[in-house]
C-alpha positions, 0 to 999 in steps of 0.5 A: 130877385133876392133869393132868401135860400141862396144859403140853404141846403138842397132839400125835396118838396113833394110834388104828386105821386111819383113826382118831387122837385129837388130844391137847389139840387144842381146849385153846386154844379152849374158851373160845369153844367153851364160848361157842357151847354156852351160845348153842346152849342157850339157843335149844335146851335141853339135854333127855334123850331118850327111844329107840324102846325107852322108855329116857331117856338118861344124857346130856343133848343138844341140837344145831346146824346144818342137821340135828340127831339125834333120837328118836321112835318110829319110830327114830333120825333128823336132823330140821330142826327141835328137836322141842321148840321147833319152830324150826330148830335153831341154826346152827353157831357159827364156833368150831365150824366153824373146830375141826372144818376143822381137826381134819379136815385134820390128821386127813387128812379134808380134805373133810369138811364137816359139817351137824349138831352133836350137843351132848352133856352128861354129868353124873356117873353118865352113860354112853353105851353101845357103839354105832355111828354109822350113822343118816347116809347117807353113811358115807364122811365121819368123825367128829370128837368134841371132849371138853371139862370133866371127864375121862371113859374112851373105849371104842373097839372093832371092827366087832363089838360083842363086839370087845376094847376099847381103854380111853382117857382122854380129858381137857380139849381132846382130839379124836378123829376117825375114818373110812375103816375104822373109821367104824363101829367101836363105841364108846362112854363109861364112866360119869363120874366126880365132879369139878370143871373150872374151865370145865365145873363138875361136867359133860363136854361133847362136841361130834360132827359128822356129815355128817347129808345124802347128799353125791355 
């Protein structure tokens, strides 16, 4: 895919109230980005969960930081431990912690200290349906999600899930954060289409931090 802002430099395209997307903001770092997702998997591997209801995901996932999201058949939770290896899971990577500080203060979430790091990897065909993020205790921080490799379309609706949807592509280095009136708003990804990223090969990687722990 041509990108024609490949050259440009980072700017914020208004989303809602309490959300902007941040256009090319990690493009300058995904080398280290991707760094820290190869250290990351290769302490927790990529795996495809499996929800409450028996549906294995599209998507491929692991995690960093103190928490991390999982499944059992109790529901949806932040554990301490990767279920799979039965170690904790890998510390956050200061590339990651050092983009996240960042978008955040741009974004007007200056507070915002996050614990856990979803890893998400999308091969061609996966998809993630509209849902909201409200397995943390603690909705008043945001979210910041980070797009790198191939270029996918981001849905992002209201509170309800039947709200109209805004149809967005988000491509190589784009950041979204959201909070305040929107935390909940739903949100979710088309499935990807087939391509090539010289850095992500035929895949998409998202980075989402969450603050998984109740702060007072």
């Amino acid at each position: 895919m041509l990108d024609l802002f490949a050259e440009a430099e980072p700017w914020q395209e208004p989303l809602a109230p309490g959300a902007v997307i941040l256009r090319r903001f990690a493009l300058s770092r995904a080398v280290a980005l991707f760094d820290g997702i190869n250290a990351v998997a290769a302490r927790s591997p990529f795996r495809h969960m499996v929800t409450p209801g028996g549906y294995t995901m599209s998507v491929a996932m692991t995690n960093c930081g103190r928490l991390g999201w999982t499944t059992d058949d109790r529901g949806y939770l932040y554990a301490p431990l990767d279920p799979i290896t039965g170690n904790p899971w890998p510390a956050m990577p200061d590339a990651f912690q050092a983009l996240c500080h960042d978008a955040a203060v741009v974004a007007g979430y200056a507070d915002f200290t996050p614990d856990a790091c979803l890893v998400n990897r999308y091969a061609v065909g996966a998809k993630l349906s509209l849902h909201q993020d409200k397995d943390e205790p603690d909705l008043r921080a945001p979210i910041v999600s980070v797009s790198l490799g191939l270029p996918a379309v981001f849905q992002f609706g209201g509170l309800r899930r039947n709200d109209p949807l805004k149809r967005l592509m988000l491509e190589h280095g784009d950041v979204v954060v959201w909070g305040g009136e929107s935390r909940l708003y739903y949100h979710g990804i088309q499935p990807l289409k087939s391509g090539f990223h010289p850095q992500a090969q035929a895949f998409r990687y998202n980075l989402t931090f969450r603050q998984a722990a109740y702060s007072e």
